[in-house]
N, CA, C and O of each residue as an XYZ file, in Angstrom:
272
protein
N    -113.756     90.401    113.010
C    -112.513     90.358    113.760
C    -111.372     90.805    112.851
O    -111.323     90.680    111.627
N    -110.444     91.358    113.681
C    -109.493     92.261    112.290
C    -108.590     91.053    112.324
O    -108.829     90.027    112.960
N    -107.447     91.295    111.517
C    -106.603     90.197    111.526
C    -105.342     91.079    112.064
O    -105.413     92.308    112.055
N    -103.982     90.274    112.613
C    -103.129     91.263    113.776
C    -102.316     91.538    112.814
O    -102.937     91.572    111.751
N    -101.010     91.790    112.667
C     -99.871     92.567    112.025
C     -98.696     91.510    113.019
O     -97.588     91.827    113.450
N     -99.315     90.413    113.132
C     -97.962     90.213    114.211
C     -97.857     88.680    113.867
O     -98.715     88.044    113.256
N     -96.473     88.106    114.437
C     -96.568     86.832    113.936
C     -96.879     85.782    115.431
O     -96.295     85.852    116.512
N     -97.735     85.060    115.115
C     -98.268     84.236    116.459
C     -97.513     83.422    116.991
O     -97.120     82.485    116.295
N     -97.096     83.519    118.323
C     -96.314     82.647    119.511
C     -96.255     81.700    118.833
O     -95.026     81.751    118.777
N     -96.540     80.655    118.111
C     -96.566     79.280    118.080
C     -95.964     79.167    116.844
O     -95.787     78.060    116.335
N     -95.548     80.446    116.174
C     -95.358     79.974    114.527
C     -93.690     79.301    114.806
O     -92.737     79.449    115.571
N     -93.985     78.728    113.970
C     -92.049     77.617    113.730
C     -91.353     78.705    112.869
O     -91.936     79.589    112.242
N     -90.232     78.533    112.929
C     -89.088     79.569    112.247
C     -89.674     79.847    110.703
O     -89.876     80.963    110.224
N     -89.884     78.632    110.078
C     -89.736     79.318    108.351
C     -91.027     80.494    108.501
O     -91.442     81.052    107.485
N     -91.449     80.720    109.491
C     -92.977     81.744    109.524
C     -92.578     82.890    110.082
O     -93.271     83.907    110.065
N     -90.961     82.778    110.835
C     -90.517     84.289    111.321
C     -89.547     84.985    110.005
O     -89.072     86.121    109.994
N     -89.444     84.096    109.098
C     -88.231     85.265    108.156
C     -88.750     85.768    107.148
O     -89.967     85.922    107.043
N     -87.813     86.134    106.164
C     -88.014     87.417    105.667
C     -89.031     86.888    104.519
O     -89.888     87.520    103.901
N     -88.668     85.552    104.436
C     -89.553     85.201    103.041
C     -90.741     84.606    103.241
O     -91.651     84.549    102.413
N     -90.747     84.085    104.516
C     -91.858     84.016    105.800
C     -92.679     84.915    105.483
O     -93.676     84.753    104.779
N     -92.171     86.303    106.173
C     -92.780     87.444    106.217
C     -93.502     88.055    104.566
O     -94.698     88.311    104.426
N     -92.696     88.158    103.715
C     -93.869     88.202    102.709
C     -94.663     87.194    102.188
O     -95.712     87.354    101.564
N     -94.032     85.978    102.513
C     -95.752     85.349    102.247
C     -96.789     85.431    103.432
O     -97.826     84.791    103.257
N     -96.647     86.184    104.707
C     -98.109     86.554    105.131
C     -98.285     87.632    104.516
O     -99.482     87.651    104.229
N     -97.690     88.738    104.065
C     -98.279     89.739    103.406
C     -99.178     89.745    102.222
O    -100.088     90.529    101.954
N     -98.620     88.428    101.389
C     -98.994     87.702    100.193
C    -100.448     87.183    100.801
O    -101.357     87.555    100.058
N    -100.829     86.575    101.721
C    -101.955     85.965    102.069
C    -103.186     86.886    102.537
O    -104.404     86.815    102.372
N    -102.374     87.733    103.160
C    -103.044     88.992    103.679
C    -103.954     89.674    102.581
O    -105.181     89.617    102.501
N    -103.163     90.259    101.845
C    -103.714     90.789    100.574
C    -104.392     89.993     99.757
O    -105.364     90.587     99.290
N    -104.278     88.802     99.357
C    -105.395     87.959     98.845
C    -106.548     87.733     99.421
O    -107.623     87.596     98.836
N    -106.330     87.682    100.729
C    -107.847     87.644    101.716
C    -108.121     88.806    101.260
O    -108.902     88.435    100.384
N    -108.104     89.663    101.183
C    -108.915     91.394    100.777
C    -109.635     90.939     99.837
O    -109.309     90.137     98.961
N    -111.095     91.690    100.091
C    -112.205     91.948     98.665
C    -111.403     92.754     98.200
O    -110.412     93.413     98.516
N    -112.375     92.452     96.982
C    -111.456     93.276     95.273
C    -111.274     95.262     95.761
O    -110.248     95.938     95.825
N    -112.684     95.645     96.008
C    -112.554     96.433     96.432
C    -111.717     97.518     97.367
O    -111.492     98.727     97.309
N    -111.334     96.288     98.378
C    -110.049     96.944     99.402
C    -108.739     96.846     98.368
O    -107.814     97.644     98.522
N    -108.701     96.022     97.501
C    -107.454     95.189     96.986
C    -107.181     96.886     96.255
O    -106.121     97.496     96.396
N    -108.217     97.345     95.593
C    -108.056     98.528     94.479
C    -108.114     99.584     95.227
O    -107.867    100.654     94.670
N    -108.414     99.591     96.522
C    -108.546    101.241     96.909
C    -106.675    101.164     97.597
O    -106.068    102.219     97.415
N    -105.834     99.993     98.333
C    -104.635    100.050     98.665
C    -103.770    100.595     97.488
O    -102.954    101.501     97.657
N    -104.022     99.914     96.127
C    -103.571    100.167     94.981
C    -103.625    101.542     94.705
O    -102.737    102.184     94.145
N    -104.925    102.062     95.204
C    -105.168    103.611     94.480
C    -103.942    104.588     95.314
O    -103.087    105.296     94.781
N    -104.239    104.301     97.161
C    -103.182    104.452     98.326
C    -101.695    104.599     97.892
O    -100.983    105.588     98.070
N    -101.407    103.591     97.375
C     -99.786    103.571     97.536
C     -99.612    104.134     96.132
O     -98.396    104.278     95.998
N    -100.340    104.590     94.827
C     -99.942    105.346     94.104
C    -100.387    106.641     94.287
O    -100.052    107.465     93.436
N    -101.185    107.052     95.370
C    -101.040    108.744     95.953
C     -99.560    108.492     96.042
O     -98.641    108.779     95.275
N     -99.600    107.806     97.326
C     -98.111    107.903     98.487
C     -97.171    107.951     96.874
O     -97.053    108.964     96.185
N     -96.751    106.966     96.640
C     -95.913    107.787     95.158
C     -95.791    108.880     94.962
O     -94.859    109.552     95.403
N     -96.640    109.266     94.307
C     -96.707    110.435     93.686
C     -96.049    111.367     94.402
O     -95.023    111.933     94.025
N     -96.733    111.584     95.652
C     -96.651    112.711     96.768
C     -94.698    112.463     96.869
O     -93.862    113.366     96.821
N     -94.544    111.583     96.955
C     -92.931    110.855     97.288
C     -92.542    111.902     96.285
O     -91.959    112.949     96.564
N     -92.912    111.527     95.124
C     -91.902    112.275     93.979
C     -91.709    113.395     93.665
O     -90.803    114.035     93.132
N     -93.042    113.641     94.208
C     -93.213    115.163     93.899
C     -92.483    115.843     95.450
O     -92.580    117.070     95.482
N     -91.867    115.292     96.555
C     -91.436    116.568     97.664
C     -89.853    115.754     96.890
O     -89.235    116.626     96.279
N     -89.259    114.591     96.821
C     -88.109    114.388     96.457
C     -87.794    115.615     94.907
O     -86.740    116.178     94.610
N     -88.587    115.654     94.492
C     -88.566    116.708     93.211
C     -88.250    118.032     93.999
O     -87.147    118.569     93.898
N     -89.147    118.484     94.701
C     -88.486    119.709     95.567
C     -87.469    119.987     96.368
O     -86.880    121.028     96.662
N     -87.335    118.541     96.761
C     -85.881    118.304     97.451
C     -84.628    118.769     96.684
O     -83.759    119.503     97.155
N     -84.651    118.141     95.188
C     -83.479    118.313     94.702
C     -83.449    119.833     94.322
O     -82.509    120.548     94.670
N     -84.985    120.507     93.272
C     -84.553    121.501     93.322
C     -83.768    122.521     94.559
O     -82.690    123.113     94.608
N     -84.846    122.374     95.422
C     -83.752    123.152     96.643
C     -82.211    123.013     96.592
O     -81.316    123.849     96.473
N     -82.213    121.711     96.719
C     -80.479    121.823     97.134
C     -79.754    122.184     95.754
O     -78.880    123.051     95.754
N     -80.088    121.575     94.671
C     -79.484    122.553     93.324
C     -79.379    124.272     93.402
O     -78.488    124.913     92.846
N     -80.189    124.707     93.996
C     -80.588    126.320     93.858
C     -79.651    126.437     94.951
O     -78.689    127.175     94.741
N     -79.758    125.645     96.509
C     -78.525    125.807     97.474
C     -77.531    126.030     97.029
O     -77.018    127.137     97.188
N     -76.824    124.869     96.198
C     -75.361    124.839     95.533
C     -74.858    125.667     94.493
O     -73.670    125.673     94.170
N     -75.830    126.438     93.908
C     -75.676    127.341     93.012
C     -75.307    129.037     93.343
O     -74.995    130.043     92.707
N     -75.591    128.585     94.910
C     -75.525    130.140     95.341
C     -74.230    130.873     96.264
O     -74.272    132.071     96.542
């Protein structure tokens, strides 16, 4: 059974805010085998990378824009 992304009808307030909200994220991710735990890890340092590298093209562009 997957687990939802959502917070359940019944939860009491300290379970709707923000600090609420990352400690299910916090719980979430500890339930993960090691395995899932390291392949998200591997995930969000693509997504990085990829981030830096089009923001890197970003600026060149608009530098080469402003130069012209």
């Amino acid at each position: 059974m997957a687990k939802k992304w959502q917070i359940h009808k019944g939860a009491r307030d300290w379970e709707a805010d923000w600090s609420g909200d990352a400690r299910f994220h916090l719980r979430h991710f500890r339930a993960l085998p090691m395995e899932k735990k390291i392949q998200a890890v591997e995930e969000m340092c693509a997504l990085s990378a990829t981030l830096k590298e089009q923001r890197g093209n970003y600026r060149a562009k608009r530098k080469r824009k402003s130069n012209q």
